[in-house]
C-alpha positions as CSV (number, residue, x, y, z in Angstrom):
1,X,15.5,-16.1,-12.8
2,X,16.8,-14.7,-9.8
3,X,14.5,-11.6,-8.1
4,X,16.6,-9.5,-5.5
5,X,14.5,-9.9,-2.0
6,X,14.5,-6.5,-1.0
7,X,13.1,-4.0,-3.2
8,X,13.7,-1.1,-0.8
9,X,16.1,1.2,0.1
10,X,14.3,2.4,3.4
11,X,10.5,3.4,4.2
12,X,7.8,1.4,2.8
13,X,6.1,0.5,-0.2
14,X,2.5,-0.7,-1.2
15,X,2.4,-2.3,-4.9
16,X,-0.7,-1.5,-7.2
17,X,-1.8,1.0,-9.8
18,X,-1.3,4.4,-10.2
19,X,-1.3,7.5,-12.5
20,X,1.5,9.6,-14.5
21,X,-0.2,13.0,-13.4
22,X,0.2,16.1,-15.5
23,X,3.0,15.8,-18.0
24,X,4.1,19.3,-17.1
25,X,5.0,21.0,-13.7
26,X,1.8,23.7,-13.8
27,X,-0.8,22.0,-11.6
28,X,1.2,21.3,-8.0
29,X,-0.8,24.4,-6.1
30,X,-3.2,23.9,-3.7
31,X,-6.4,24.0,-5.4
32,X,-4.8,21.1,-7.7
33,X,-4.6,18.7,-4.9
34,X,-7.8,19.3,-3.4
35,X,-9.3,18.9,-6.6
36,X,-7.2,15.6,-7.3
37,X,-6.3,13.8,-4.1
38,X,-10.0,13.0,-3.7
39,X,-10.4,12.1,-6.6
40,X,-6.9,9.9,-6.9
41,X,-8.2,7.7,-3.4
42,X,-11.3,6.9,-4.9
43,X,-9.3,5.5,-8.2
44,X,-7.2,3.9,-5.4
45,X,-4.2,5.0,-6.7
46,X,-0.9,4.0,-4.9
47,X,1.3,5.3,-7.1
48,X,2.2,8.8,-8.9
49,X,5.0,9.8,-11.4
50,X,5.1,13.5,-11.0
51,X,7.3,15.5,-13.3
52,X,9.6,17.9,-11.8
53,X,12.7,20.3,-12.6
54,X,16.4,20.2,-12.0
55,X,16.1,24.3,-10.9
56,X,13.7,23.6,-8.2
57,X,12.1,20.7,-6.1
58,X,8.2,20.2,-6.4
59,X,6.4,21.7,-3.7
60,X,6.8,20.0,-0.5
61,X,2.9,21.1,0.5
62,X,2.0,18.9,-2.5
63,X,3.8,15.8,-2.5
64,X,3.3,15.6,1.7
65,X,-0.1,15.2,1.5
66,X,0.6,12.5,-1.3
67,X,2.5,10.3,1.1
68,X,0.5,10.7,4.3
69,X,-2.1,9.6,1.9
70,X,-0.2,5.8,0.7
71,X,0.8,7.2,-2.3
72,X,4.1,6.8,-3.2
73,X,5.5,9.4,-6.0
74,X,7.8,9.4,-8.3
75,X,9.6,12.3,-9.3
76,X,10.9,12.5,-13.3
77,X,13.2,14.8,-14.1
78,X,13.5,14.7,-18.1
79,X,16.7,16.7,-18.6
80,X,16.8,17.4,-22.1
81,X,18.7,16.8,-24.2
82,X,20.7,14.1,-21.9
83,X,24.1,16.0,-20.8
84,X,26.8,15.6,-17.7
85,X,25.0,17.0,-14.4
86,X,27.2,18.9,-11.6
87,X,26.8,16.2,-8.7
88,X,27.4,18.0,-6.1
89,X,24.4,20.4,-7.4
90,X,22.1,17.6,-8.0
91,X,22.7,16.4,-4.1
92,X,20.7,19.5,-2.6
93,X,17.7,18.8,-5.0
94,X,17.9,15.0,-4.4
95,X,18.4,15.4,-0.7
96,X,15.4,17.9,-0.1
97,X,13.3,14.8,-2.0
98,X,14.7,12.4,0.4
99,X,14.4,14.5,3.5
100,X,10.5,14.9,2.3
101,X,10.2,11.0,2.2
102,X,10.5,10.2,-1.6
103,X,12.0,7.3,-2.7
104,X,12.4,7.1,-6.1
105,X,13.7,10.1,-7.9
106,X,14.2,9.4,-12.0
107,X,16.8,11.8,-14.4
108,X,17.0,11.2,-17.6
109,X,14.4,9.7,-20.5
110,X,14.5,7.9,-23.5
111,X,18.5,7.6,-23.8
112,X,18.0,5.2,-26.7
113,X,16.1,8.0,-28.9
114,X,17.7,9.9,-30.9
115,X,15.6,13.5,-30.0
116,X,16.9,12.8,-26.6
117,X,20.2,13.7,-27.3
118,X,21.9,17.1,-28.5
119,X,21.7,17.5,-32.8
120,X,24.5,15.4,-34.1
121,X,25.4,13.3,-30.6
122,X,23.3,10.1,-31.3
123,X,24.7,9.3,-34.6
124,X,28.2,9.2,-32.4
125,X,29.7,5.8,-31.6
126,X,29.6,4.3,-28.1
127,X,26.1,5.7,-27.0
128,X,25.6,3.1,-24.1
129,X,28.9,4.5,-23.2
130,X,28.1,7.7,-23.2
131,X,25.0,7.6,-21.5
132,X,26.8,5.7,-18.4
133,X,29.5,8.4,-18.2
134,X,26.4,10.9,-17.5
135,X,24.2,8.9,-15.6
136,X,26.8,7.3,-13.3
137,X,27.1,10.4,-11.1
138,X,23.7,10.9,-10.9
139,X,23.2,7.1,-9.8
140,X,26.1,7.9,-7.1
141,X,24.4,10.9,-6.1
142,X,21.3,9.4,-5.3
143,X,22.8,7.0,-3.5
144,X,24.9,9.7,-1.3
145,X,21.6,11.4,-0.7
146,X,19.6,8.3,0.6
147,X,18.0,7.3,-2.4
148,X,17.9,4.0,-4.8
149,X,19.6,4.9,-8.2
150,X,17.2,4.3,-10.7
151,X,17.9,3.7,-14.5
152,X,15.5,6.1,-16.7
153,X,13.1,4.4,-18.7
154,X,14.1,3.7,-22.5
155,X,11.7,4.0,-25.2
156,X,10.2,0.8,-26.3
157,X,11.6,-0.6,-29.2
158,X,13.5,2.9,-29.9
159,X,15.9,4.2,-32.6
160,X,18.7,2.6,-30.5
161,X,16.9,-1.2,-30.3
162,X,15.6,-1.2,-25.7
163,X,16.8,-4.4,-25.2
164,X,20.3,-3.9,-26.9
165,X,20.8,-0.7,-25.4
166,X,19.6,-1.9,-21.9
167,X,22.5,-4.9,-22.3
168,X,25.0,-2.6,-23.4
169,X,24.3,-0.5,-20.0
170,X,24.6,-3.2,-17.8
171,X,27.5,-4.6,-18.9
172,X,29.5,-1.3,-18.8
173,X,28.6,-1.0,-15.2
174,X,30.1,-4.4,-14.8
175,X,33.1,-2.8,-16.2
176,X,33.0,0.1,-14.5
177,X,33.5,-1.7,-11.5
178,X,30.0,0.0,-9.9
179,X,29.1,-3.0,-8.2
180,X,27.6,-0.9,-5.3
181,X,25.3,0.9,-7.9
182,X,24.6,-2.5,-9.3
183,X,23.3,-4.2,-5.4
184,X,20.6,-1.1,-5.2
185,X,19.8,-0.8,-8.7
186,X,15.9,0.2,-9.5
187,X,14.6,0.4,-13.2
188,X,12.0,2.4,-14.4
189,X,10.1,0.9,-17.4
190,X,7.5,2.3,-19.7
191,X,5.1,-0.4,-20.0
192,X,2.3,1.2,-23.0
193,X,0.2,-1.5,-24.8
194,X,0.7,0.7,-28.2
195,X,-2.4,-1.2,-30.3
196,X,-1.6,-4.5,-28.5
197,X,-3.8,-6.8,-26.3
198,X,-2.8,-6.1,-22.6
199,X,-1.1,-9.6,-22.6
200,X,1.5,-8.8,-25.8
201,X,5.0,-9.8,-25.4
202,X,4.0,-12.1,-22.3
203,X,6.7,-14.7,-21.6
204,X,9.1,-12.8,-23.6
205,X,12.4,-14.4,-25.2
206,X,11.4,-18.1,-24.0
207,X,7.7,-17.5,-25.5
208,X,8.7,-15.6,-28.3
209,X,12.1,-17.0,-29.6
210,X,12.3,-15.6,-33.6
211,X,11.4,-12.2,-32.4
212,X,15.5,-10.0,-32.5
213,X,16.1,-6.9,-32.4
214,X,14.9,-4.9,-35.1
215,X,12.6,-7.7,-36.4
216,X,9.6,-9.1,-35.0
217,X,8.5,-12.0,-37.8
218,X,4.7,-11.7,-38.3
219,X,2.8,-14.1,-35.8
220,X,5.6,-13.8,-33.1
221,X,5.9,-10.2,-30.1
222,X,8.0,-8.1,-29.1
223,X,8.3,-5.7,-26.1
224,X,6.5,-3.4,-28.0
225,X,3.5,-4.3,-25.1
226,X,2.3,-3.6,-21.8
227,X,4.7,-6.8,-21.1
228,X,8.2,-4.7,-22.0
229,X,8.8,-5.5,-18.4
230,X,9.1,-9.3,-19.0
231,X,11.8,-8.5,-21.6
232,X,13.9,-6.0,-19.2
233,X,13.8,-8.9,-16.5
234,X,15.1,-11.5,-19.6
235,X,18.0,-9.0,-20.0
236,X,18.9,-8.8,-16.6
237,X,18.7,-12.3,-15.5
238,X,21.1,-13.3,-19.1
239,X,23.6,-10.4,-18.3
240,X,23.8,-10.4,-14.5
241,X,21.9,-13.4,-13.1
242,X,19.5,-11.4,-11.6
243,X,16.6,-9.0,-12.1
244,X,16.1,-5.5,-9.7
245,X,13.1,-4.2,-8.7
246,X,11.4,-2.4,-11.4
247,X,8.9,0.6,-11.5
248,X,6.9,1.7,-14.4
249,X,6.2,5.3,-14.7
250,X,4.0,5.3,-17.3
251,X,2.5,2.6,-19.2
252,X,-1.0,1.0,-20.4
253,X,-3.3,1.8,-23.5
254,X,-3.4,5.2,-24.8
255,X,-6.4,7.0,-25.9
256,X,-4.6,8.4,-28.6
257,X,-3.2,5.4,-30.1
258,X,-3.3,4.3,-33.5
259,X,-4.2,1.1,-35.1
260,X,-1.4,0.0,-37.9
261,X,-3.8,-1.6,-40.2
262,X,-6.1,1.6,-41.0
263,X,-4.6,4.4,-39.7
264,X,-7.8,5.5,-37.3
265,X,-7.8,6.0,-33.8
266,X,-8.5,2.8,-31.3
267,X,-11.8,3.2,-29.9
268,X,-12.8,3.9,-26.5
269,X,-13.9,0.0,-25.7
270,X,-10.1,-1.0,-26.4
271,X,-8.6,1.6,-24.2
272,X,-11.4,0.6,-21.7
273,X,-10.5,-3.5,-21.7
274,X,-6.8,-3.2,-21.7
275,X,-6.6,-1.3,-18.5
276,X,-8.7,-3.0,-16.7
277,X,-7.2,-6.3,-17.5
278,X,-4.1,-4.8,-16.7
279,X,-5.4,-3.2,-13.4
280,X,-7.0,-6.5,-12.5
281,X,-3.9,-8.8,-13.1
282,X,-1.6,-5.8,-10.5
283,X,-4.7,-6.5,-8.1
284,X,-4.8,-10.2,-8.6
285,X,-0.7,-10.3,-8.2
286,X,-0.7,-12.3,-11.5
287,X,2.3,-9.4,-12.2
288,X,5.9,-10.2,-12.0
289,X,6.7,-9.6,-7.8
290,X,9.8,-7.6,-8.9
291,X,7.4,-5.0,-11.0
292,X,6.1,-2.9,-7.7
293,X,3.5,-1.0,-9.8
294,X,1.6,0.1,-13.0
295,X,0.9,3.7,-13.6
296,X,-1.4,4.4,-16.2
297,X,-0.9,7.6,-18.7
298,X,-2.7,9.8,-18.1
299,X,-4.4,11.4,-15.1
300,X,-4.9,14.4,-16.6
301,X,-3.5,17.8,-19.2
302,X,-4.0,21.0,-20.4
303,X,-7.0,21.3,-22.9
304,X,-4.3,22.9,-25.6
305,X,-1.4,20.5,-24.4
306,X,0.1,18.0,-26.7
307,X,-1.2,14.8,-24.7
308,X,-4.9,16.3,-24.0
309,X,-6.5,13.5,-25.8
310,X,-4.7,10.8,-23.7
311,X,-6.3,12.4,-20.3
312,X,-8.2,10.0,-18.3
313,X,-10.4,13.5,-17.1
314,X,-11.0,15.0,-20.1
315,X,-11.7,19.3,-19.6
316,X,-14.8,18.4,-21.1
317,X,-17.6,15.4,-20.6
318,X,-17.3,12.7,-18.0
319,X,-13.8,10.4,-17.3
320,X,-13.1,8.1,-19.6
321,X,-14.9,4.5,-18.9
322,X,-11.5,2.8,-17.6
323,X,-11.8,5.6,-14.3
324,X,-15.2,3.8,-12.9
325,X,-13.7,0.2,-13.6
326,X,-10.8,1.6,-11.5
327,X,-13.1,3.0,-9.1
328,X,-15.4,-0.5,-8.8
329,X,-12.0,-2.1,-8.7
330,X,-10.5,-0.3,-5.7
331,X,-13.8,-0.3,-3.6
332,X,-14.0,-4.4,-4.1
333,X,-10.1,-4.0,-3.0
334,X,-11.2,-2.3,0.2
335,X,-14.3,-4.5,1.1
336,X,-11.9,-7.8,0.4
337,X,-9.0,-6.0,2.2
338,X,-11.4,-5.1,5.4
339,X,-13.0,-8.9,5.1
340,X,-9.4,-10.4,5.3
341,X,-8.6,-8.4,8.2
342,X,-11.3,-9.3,10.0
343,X,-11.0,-13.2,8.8
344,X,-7.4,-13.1,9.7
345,X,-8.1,-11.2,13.3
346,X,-10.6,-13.9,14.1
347,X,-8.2,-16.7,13.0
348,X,-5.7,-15.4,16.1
349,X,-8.4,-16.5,18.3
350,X,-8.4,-20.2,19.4
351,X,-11.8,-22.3,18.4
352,X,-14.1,-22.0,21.2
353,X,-16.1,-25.0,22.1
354,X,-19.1,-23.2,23.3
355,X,-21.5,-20.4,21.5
356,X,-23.1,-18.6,24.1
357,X,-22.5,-18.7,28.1
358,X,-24.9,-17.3,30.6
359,X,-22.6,-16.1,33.4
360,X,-24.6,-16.0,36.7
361,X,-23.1,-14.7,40.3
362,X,-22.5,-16.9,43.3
363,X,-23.9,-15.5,46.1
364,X,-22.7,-17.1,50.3
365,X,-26.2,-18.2,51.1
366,X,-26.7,-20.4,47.8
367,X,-28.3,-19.5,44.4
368,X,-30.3,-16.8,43.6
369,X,-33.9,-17.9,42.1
370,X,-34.4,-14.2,40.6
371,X,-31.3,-14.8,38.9
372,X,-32.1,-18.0,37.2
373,X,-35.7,-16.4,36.3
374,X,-33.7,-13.9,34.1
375,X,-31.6,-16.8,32.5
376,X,-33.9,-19.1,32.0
377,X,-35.5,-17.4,28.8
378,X,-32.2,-16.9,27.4
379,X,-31.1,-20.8,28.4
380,X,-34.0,-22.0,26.4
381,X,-34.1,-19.1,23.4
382,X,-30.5,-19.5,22.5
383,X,-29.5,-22.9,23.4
384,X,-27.3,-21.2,25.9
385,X,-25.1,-23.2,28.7
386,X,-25.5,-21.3,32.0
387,X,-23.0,-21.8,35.4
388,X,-21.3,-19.9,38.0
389,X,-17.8,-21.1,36.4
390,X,-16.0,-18.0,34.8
391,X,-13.5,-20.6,33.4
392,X,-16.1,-22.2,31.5
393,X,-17.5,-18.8,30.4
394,X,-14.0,-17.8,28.9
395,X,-14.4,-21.0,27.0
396,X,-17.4,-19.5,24.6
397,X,-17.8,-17.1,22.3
398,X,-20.3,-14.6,23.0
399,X,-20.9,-14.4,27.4
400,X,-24.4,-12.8,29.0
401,X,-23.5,-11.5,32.3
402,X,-26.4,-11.6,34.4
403,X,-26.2,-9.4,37.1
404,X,-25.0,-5.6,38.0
405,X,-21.4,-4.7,38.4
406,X,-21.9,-5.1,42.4
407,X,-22.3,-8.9,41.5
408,X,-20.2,-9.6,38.6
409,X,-17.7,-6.5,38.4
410,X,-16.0,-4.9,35.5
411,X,-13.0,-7.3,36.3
412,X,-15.3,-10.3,35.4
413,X,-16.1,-8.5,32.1
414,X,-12.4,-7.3,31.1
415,X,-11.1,-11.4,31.9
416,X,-14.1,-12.6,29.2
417,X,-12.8,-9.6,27.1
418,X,-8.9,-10.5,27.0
419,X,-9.7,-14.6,26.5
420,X,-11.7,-13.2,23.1
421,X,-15.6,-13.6,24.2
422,X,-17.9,-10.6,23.2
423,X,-19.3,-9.6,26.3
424,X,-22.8,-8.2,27.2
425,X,-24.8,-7.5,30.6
426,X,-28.2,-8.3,31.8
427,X,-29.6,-6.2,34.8
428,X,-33.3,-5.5,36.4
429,X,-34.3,-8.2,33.7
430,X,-33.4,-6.1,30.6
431,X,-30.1,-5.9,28.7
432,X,-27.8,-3.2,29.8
433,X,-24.8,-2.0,27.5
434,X,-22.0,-2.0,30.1
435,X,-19.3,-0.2,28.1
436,X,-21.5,2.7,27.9
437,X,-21.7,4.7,31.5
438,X,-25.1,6.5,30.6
439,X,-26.8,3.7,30.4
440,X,-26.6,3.1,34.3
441,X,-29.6,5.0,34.4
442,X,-31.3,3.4,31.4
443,X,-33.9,0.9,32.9
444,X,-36.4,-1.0,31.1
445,X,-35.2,1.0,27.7
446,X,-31.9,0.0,27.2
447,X,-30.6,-2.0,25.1
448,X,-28.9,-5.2,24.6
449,X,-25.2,-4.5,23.6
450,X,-21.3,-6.2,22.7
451,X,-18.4,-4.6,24.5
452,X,-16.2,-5.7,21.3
């Protein structure tokens, strides 16, 4: 399976989890964001699908803040039902998104269901075709405004079978001749784990070779699973020999989903364990590389919406359980993150053969005995070498200058400094911070202190 090497149009991108916010376009004010953004960075969320509207762009004072913040959103734009768009109409809209720093901008939903489409147009032959006719300007649009054109997510399984449909749409662009579309192609997935172990559909066609469209034999998966992704990438790779970068705008178990067998609701546990698995493999990078994140439905609705019972933040009672695994998740994230900073910071810096130096100054008339009375306790305390030799002091770790600044000057200090020693003074017999100015007047009370 070939993976296209650069994912990204322009800008940057950070892979992990995320959220679809709101499934409406009623909480981007102010008051929203300081309510959410908070709460977002403490989920670490580096993701957001945000749904917007072809009459008007999503409030610049809400999705800036986003960005500056490492969150990179996505904006969905469900026209519906699925119709021919006036390109150069779309290109304002897309172009405000792109001058704001959005990448991905996503038209279209769910071409392969048949409630997607105007009454009567699905049952019409040549869907796929149809589909491509309006999505192609849209694709060329984004592209003429400095975005990727990404292909809207399909519903999985679907009245139209994904994977069939997802085939058919590929291989008309290959027709079309839209090679140029093709070489910047981006496609957004919905990844939900319906009443599925995270893992189902893992692998897919090689793992699961009876499964076809439209049947699934009993004992064998399907894409019907947090996994749909794997199944994309199988389509791509078979039709085109490679697989674009995808992003899921939604995916993840449901609170509201049902389990076949009795009919009932899954239980909170369930919805619990499958997102975190799922947040832990994005974390672990046991996900596909050409899958750049996982947003989980749903941050949040309206207490009369339709999807109030999927809400992570519930109008009522605490988050669901899955928020604090997120939360514990993202705070190990930052302690690791800051620990392999630090690890790979020190591993720039050569080995140094010695611990601790005690740095004393050379004076015309021969050593000073005050000056060795000072070291001496630290010489025998530490295990310290001691010397005049500030090429053998650059040659430890952690330096002691003994002396004030009239003996051993702040040049001395800023060589130990740049050869990676952590630096500290000694003066009047007591330890003297000499990166701090008001403690030149310190005496007996100050304290002993690094420079770095």
């Amino acid at each position: 399976m070939i993976m296209r090497a650069e994912p990204l149009l322009g800008g940057s991108t950070t892979t992990g989890f995320g959220f679809h916010y709101f499934p409406d376009t009623d909480h981007y004010g102010s008051e929203h964001l300081t309510t959410w953004l908070p709460e977002m960075k403490a989920l670490g969320v580096r993701w957001l699908t945000v749904r917007g509207e072809i009459q008007r762009a999503i409030p610049e004072a809400f999705l800036e803040p986003l960005i500056e913040a490492g969150i990179t959103p996505i904006v969905h734009i469900p026209v519906h039902p699925i119709q021919s768009l006036d390109p150069d109409d779309l290109c304002g809209l897309l172009r405000v998104y792109a001058n704001w720093g959005v990448q991905y901008v996503v038209l279209f939903d769910r071409a392969n269901m048949r409630d997607s489409w105007h009454a009567g147009a699905f049952e019409r032959c040549s869907l796929p075709e149809r589909f491509v006719a309006c999505w192609l300007p849209v694709a060329r649009a984004q592209m003429d405004s400095g975005l990727r054109p990404v292909l809207p997510p399909l519903q999985q399984g679907g009245t139209y079978w994904d994977t069939s449909f997802l085939s058919s749409i590929i291989r008309i662009l290959i027709d079309e001749g839209a090679q140029t579309v093709i070489n910047q192609l981006v496609l957004g997935v919905y990844s939900y784990a319906f009443a599925n172990p995270s893992d189902w559909g893992r692998g897919a066609s090689s793992a699961w070779p009876e499964s076809q469209p439209y049947l699934t034999p009993p004992g064998s998966q399907d894409q019907r699973g947090f996994w749909s992704f794997d199944w994309y990438a199988d389509v791509f790779s078979d039709v085109l020999g490679e697989v674009p970068p995808m992003i899921m705008l939604a995916g993840g178990a449901r609170r509201s989903e049902i389990e076949p067998s009795s009919g009932n609701v899954m239980d909170l546990a369930w919805h619990t364990t499958c997102n975190t698995s799922i947040a832990r493999a994005m974390h672990a990078g046991h996900l596909p590389d050409y899958l750049l994140n996982v947003n989980f439905w749903l941050l949040g609705a309206s207490s009369k919406g339709d999807y109030a019972e999927d809400s992570w933040y519930p109008h009522e009672g605490k988050p669901v359980p899955a928020a604090d695994e997120l939360k514990r998740i993202a705070a190990k994230s930052i302690i690791t993150d800051g620990e392999a900073g630090k690890a790979f910071v020190d591993s720039l810096r050569p080995a140094k053969p010695l611990s601790h130096y005690v740095l004393l100054p050379s004076f015309d008339w021969g050593p000073s005995e005050w000056h060795w009375r000072v070291a001496g306790p630290l010489v025998r305390e530490d295990n310290a070498s001691c010397g005049y030799s500030l090429e053998d002091a650059a040659k430890a770790e952690r330096v002691t200058l003994v002396g004030g600044e009239n003996e051993l000057g702040p040049d001395v200090a800023d060589q130990l400094q740049q050869a990676g020693c952590t630096v500290s003074r000694m003066t009047n017999g007591n330890p003297f911070d000499i990166s701090n100015p008001d403690n030149a007047e310190a005496g007996p009370a100050a304290q002993l202190h690094t420079l770095i």
